[in-house]
C-alpha positions as semicolon CSV with decimal commas, in nm:
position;residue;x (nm);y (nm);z (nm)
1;X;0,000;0,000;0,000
2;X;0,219;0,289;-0,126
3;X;-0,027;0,542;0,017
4;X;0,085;0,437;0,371
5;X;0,447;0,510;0,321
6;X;0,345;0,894;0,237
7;X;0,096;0,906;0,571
8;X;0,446;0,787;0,761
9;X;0,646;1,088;0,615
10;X;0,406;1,338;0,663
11;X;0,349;1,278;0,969
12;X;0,723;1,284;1,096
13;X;0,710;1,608;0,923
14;X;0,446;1,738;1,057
15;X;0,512;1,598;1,432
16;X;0,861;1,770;1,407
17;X;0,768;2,090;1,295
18;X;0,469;2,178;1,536
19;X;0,619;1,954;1,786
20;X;0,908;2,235;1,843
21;X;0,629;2,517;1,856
22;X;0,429;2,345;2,125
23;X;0,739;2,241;2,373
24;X;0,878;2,586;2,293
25;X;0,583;2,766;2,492
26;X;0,590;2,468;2,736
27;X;0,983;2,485;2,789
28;X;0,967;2,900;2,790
29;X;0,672;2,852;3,115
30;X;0,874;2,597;3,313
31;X;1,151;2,827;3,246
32;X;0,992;3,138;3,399
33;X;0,770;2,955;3,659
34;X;1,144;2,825;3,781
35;X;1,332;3,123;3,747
36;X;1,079;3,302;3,997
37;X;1,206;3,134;4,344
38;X;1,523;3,234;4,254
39;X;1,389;3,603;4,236
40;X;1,402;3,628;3,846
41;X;1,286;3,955;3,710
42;X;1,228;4,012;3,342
43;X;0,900;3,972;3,140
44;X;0,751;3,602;2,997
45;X;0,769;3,796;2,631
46;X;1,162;3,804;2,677
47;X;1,195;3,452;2,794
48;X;0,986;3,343;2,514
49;X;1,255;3,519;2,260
50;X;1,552;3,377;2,430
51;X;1,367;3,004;2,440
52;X;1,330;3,019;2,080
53;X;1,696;3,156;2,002
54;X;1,822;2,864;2,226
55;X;1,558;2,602;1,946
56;X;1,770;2,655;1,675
57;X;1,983;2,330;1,726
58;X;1,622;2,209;1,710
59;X;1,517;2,351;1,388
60;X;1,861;2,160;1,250
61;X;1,778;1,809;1,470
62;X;1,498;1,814;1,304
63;X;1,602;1,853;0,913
64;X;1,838;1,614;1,001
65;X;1,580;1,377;1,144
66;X;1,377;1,396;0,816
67;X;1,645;1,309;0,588
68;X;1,685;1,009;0,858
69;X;1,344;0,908;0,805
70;X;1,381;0,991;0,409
71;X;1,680;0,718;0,442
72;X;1,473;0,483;0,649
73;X;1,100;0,485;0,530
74;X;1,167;0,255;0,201
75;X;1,330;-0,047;0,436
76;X;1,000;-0,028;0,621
77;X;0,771;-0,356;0,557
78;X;0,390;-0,194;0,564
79;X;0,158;-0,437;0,600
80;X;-0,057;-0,523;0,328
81;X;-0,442;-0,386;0,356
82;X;-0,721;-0,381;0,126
83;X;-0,950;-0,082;0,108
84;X;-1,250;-0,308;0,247
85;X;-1,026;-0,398;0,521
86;X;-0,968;-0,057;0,657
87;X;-1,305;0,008;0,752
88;X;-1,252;-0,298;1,053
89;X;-1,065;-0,086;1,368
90;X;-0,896;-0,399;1,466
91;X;-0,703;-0,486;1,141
92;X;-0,652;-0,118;1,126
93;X;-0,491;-0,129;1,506
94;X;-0,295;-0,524;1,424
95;X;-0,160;-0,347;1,139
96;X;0,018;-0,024;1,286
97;X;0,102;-0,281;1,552
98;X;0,296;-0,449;1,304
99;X;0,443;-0,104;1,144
100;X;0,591;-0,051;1,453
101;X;0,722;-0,322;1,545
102;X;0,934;-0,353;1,210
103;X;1,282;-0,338;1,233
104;X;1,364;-0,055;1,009
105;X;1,111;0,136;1,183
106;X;1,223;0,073;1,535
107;X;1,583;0,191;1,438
108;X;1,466;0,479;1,276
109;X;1,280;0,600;1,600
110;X;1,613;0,513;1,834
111;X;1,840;0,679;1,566
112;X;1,584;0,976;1,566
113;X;1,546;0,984;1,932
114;X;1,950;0,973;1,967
115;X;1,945;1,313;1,759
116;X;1,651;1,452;1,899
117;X;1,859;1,428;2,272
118;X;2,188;1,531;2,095
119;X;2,005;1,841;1,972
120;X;1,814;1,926;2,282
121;X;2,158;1,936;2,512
122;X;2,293;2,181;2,224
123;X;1,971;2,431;2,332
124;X;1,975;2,380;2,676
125;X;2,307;2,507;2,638
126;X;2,204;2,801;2,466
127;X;1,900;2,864;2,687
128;X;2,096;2,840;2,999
129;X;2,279;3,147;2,896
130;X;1,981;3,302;2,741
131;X;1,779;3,240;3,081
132;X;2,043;3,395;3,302
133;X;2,034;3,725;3,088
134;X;1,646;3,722;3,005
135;X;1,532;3,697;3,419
136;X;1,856;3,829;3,541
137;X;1,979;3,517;3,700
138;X;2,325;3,431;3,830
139;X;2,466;3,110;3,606
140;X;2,413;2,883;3,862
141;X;2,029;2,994;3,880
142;X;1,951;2,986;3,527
143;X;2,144;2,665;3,495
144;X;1,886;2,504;3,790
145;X;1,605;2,627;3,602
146;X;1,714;2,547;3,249
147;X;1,826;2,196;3,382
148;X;1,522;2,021;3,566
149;X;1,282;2,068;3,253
150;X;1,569;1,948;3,047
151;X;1,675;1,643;3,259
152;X;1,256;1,521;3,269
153;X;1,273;1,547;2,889
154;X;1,570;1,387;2,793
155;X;1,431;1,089;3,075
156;X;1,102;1,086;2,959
157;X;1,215;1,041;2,558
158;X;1,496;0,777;2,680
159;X;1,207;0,572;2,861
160;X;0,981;0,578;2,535
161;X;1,303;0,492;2,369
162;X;1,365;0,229;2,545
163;X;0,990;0,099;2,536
164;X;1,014;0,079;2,180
């Protein structure tokens, strides 16, 4: 079913590109929420600038990880399903089940995953110095604030990673 392999690539495209806009906003509030014990002063507006600065290792994970899944989709075995067949939920549902569990598509989400966590330390860099300037922070604050959202992410992705 050649129509499957295009629903695969779109959707990695699609995931990566709005995935960085939603975690953006979601990284730039843990940021500021964090920075405020530590007596942070400077507005969410500015945070949200220096957040997005830091995503540009992001922007160039993620062209990376679509040439990745360029590379990768054609090794992937998609299950054979007739048009009649994708009207029943539970062929549907045995059938992704078997998508996933394909080889070439369980190395291309641990070789994506590997760049995705590659990509993210390069920002948290970036944001840890953007942090420190944006709520006038001392290093050591901005790094404690930059660092706990970071650490739960890179976890969190590694345990999915490791589920897979």
């Amino acid at each position: 079913m050649p129509g499957m392999e295009t629903i695969i690539m779109i959707s990695t495209v699609i995931g990566a590109v709005i995935g960085i806009f939603l975690i953006w906003i979601i990284l730039t509030g843990l940021f500021y929420g964090l920075s405020i014990p530590f007596k942070g002063q400077g507005s969410f507006k500015r945070c949200l600038e220096v957040t997005g600065y830091g995503y540009m290792p992001q922007i160039i994970g993620s062209v990376i990880s679509v040439i990745v899944a360029i590379m990768y989709v054609p090794k992937v075995v998609v299950p054979g399903i007739s048009a009649a067949a994708m009207q029943d939920p539970q062929v549907i549902q045995d059938a992704v089940k078997a998508l996933m569990h394909d080889p070439a598509m369980m190395e291309m989400t641990q070789v994506i995953t590997v760049i995705w966590i590659v990509f993210f330390l390069w920002s948290a860099n970036s944001w840890i110095f953007g942090i420190k300037y944006a709520r006038n922070l001392s290093m050591r604050d901005a790094a404690i604030c930059v660092s706990i959202p970071v650490f739960l992410s890179v976890l969190i992705k590694a345990y999915f990673m490791a589920g897979v």
